[in-house]
C-alpha positions in Angstrom: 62.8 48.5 119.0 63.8 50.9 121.7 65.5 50.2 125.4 62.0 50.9 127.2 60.1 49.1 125.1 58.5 47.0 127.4 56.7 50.1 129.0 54.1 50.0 126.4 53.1 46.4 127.4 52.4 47.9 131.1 49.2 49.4 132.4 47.7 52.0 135.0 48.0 49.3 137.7 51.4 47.9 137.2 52.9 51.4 137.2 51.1 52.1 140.6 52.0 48.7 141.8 56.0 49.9 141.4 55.3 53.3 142.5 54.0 51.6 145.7 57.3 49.3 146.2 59.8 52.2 145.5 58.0 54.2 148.3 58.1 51.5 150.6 61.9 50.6 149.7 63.1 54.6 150.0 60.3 56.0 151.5 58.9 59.2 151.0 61.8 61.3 153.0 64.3 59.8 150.4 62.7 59.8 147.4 63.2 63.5 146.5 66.9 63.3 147.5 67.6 60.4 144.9 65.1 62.2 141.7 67.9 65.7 142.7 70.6 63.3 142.1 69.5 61.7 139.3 68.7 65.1 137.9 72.5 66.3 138.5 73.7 63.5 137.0 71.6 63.7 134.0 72.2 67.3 133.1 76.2 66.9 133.7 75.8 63.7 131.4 73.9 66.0 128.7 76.7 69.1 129.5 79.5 66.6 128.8 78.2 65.4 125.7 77.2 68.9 124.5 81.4 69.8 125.3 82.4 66.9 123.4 80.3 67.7 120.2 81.3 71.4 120.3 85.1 70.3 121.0 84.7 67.8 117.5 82.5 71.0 115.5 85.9 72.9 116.3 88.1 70.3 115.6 86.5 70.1 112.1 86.4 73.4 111.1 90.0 74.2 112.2 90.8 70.8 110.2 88.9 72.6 106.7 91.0 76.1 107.9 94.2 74.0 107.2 92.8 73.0 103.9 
């Protein structure tokens, strides 16, 4: 079973019912600020993890080297 799983359960209406209270919490001037910021922070998350796994791939290959 997945995190998001209950997004299957919802329909066209629901999603357009939470669309409508996140404009009307934000509005539509801030919306576009918070999706860029949420975008930065994703792709720093994905660069960070994509660092760590190349720094571990080197790590294990020096590690066989020594072998």
């Amino acid at each position: 079973m997945t995190t998001l799983g209950f997004f299957q359960n919802m329909g066209g209406g629901s999603i357009i019912l939470i669309i409508l209270v996140i404009l009307l919490l934000f509005g539509a001037k801030r919306i576009p600020e918070l999706a860029r910021g949420l975008g930065r922070g994703i792709r720093e998350f994905k660069d960070a993890t994509k660092e760590i796994q190349e720094d571990l791939e080197e790590g294990l290959k020096d590690k066989k080297k020594k072998d």
